[in-house]
C-alpha positions in Angstrom: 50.9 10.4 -8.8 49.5 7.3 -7.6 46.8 5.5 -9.3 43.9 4.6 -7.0 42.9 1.3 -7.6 40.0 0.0 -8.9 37.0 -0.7 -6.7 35.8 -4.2 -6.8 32.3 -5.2 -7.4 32.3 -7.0 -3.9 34.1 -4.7 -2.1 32.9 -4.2 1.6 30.4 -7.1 1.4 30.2 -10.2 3.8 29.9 -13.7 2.3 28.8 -17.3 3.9 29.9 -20.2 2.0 29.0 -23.2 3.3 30.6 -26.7 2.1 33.5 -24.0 1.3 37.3 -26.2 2.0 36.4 -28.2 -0.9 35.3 -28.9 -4.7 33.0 -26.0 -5.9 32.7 -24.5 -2.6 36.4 -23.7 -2.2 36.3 -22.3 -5.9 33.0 -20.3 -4.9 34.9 -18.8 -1.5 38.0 -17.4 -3.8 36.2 -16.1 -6.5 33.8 -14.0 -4.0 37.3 -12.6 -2.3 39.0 -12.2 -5.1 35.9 -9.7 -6.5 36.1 -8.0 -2.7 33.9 -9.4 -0.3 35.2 -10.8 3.0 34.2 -14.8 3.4 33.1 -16.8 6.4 34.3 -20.2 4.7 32.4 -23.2 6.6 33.3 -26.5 6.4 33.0 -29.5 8.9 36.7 -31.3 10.0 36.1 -34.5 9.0 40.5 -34.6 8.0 42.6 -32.4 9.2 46.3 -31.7 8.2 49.7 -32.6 10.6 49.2 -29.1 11.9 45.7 -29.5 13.1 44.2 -27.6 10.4 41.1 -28.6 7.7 39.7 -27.6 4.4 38.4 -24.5 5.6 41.6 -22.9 7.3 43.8 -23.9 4.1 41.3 -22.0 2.1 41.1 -18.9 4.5 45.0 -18.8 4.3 45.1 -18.9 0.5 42.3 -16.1 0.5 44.8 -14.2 3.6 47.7 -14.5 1.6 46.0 -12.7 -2.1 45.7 -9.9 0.2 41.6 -10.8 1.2 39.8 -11.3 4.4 38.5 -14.8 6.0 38.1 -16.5 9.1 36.9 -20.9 9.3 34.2 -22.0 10.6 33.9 -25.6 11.2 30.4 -26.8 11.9 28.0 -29.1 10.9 25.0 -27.2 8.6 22.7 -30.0 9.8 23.0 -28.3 13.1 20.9 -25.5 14.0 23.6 -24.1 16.3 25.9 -23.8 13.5 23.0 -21.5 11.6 23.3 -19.0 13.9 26.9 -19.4 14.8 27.7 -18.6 10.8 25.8 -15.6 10.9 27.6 -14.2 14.2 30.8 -14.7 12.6 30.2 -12.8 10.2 28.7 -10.2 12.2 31.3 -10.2 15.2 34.1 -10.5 12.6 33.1 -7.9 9.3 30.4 -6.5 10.7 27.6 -7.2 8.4 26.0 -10.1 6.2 25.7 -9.9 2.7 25.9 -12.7 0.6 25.2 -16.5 1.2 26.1 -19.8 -0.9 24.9 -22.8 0.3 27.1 -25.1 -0.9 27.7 -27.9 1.2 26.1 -31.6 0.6 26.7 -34.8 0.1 25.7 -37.6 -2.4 24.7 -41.0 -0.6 24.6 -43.1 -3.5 22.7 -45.7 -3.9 20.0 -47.8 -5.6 15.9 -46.5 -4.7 14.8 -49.9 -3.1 18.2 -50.6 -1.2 17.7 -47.2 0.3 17.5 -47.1 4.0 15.7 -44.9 6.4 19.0 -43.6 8.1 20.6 -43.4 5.0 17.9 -41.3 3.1 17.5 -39.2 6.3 21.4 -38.4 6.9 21.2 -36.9 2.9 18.3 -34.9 3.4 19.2 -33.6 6.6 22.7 -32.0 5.0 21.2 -31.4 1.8 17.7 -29.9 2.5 17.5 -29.1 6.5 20.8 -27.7 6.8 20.1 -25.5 3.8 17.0 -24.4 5.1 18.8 -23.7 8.7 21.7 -21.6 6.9 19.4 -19.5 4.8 16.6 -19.0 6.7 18.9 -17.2 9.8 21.0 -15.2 7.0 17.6 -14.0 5.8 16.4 -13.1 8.7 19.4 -10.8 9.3 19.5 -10.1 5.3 15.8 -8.7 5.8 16.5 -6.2 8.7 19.2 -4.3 6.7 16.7 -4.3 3.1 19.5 -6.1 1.4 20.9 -9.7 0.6 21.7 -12.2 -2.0 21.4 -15.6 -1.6 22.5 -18.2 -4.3 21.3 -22.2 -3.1 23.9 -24.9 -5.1 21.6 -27.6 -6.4 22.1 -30.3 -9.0 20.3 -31.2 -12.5 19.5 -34.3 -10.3 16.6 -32.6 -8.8 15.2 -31.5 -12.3 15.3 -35.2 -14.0 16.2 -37.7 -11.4 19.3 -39.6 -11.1 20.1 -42.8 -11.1 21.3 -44.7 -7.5 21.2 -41.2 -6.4 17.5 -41.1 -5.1 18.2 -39.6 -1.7 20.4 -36.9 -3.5 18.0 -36.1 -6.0 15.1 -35.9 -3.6 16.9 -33.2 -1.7 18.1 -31.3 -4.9 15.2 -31.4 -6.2 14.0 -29.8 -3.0 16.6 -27.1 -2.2 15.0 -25.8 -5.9 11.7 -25.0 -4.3 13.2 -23.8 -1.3 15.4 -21.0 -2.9 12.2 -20.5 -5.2 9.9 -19.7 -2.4 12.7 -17.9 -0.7 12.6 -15.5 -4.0 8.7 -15.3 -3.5 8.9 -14.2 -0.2 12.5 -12.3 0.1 11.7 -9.9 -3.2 10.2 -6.9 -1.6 12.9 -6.8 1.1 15.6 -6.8 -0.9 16.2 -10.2 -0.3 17.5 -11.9 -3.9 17.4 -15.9 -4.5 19.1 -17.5 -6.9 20.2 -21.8 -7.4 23.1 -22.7 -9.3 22.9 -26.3 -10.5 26.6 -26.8 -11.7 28.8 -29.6 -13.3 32.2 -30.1 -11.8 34.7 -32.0 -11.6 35.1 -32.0 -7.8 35.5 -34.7 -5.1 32.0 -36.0 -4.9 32.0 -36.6 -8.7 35.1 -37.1 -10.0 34.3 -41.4 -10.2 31.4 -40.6 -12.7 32.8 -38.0 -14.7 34.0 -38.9 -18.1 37.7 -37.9 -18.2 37.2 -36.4 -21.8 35.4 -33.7 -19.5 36.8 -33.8 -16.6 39.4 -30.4 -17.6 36.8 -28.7 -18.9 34.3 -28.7 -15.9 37.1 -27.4 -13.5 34.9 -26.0 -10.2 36.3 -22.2 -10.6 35.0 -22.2 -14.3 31.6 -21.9 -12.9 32.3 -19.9 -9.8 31.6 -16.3 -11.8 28.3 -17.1 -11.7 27.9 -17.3 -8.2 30.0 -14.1 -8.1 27.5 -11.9 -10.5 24.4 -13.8 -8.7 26.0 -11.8 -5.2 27.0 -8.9 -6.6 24.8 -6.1 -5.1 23.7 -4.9 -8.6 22.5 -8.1 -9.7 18.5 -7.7 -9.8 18.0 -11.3 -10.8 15.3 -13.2 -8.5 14.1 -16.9 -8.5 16.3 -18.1 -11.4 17.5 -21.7 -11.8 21.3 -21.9 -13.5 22.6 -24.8 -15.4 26.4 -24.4 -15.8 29.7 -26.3 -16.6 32.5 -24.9 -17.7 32.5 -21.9 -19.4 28.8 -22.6 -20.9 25.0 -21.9 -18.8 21.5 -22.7 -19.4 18.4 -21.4 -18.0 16.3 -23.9 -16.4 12.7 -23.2 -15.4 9.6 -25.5 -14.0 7.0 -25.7 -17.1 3.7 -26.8 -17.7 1.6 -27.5 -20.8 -1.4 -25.9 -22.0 -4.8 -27.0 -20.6 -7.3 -29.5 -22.1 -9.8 -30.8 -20.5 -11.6 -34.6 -19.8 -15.3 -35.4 -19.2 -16.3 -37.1 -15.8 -15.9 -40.6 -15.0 -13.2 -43.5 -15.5 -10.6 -42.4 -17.9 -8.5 -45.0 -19.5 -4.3 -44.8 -20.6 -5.1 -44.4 -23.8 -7.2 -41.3 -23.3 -4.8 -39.5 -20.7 -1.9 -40.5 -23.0 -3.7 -38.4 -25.4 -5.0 -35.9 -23.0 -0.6 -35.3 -21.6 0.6 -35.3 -25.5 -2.2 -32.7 -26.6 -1.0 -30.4 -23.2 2.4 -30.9 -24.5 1.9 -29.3 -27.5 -0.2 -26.6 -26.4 1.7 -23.0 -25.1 4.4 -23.9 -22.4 3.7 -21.7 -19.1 5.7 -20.9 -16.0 4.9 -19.3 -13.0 7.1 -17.3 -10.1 5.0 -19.2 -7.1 1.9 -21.9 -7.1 -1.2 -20.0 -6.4 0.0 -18.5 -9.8 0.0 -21.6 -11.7 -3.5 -22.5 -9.8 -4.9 -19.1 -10.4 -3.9 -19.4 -14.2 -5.5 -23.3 -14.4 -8.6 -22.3 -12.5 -9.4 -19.3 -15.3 -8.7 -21.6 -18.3 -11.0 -24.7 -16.9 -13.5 -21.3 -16.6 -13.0 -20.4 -19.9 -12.8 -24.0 -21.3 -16.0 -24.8 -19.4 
């Protein structure tokens, strides 16, 4: 008798990975096939190989040859054809959209006040705009069928700041909001957002990264993540993942208790006080911002 096999948790499912021929993108793409789901692996062709072929076509041959489903697509995510050219791929080819990872980005590094206009622009236009692009058109179609999972790659950059990396952390920092306001509004369609914020040892970082870590922060250590953030049982919404290696944190946007000042000038001294006193009070956090404004507004009632 044969033994059926056992069903995989991403079995008939349709994934987007964007920035997927490279670094954690690549890693992200083969873990998702390898758990089931077929993969639309996007990456631009900025090199290609002797045969004509870039990132993204080696990776949907390694995922063809374990036995898995893929097709390339190669265009820019700053482009808003390329939007809805990812989302009819993965409609003409597998016939439905199910997960997205927004993974590609690049770094731009340099120091704040040698930044240039072009240069700041061409980051957050990868980073922030063609994020946006991507997941706003896989919403839409997410939202129609009452399911979708969408996990947004950011960096710790955008939760403390980076140094000669201003550009980068600007649109890290906002791709967090974005996949939190995505979570706002995508909950009561079935529409789940999630942003991973990984370490890894991948092209973009491998110059900083200490080589005592460099093994250890291997990109397919932190690709199971992304692969229980997609999987259609995963009821987490608006959560903000620190991971390297084989180790996670939670990360969350906090605020201090309320105190209050009386009118008029108020000097350093007094709001160094006033920001050390909040500090110690009962950290809060909040799902949107009209929550956190609704919770302040009550406690200067009460307070007054």
């Amino acid at each position: 008798m044969t033994t059926p096999q056992k069903s995989l948790p991403l079995q008939g499912q349709v994934a987007v990975v964007t920035g997927g021929g490279k670094g954690l993108g690549r890693a992200f793409a083969l873990h998702l096939a390898e758990r089931g789901a077929a993969v639309v692996v996007n990456n631009r062709n900025r090199t290609v190989d002797a045969d004509g072929r870039g990132p993204a076509d080696h990776v949907v041959a390694e995922i063809e040859a374990a036995g898995g489903r893929a097709v390339a697509n190669y265009g820019d995510v700053a482009v808003t054809a390329t939007a809805t050219a990812l989302v009819q791929d993965a409609l003409t080819h597998f016939g439905r959209l199910d997960v997205l990872v927004t993974s590609a980005a690049i770094t731009g590094l340099e120091m704040f006040h040698k930044t240039t206009e072009a240069s700041f622009r061409t980051v957050l236009d990868v980073n922030v705009v063609g994020t946006a692009l991507v997941a706003a058109a896989a919403s839409a179609v997410m939202r129609e069928a009452g399911h979708g999972r969408v996990v947004m790659i950011a960096s710790t950059a955008g939760l403390h700041g980076e140094l000669a990396a201003a550009a980068y952390a600007a649109s890290k920092g906002a791709v967090i909001a974005l996949a939190r306001t995505a979570a706002h509004e995508g909950a009561s369609k079935g529409v789940l957002t999630n942003v991973l914020l990984p370490y890894a040892t991948t092209q973009m970082t491998e110059q900083g990264m200490d080589p005592q870590h460099a093994d250890r922060m291997r990109s397919e250590l932190v690709a199971p993540v992304v692969g229980a953030l997609a999987d259609p049982a995963c009821t987490l919404n608006g959560q903000v993942v620190v991971a390297a290696g084989s180790g996670l944190r939670v990360a969350d946007a906090v605020e201090g208790g309320t105190v209050t000042f009386p009118p008029g000038p108020l000097s350093p001294a007094a709001l160094t006080d006033l920001l050390a006193r909040s500090r110690a009070g009962e950290p809060h956090t909040y799902t949107h911002a009209r929550a956190a404004f609704q919770s302040l507004a009550t406690d200067l009632k009460e307070l007054s």
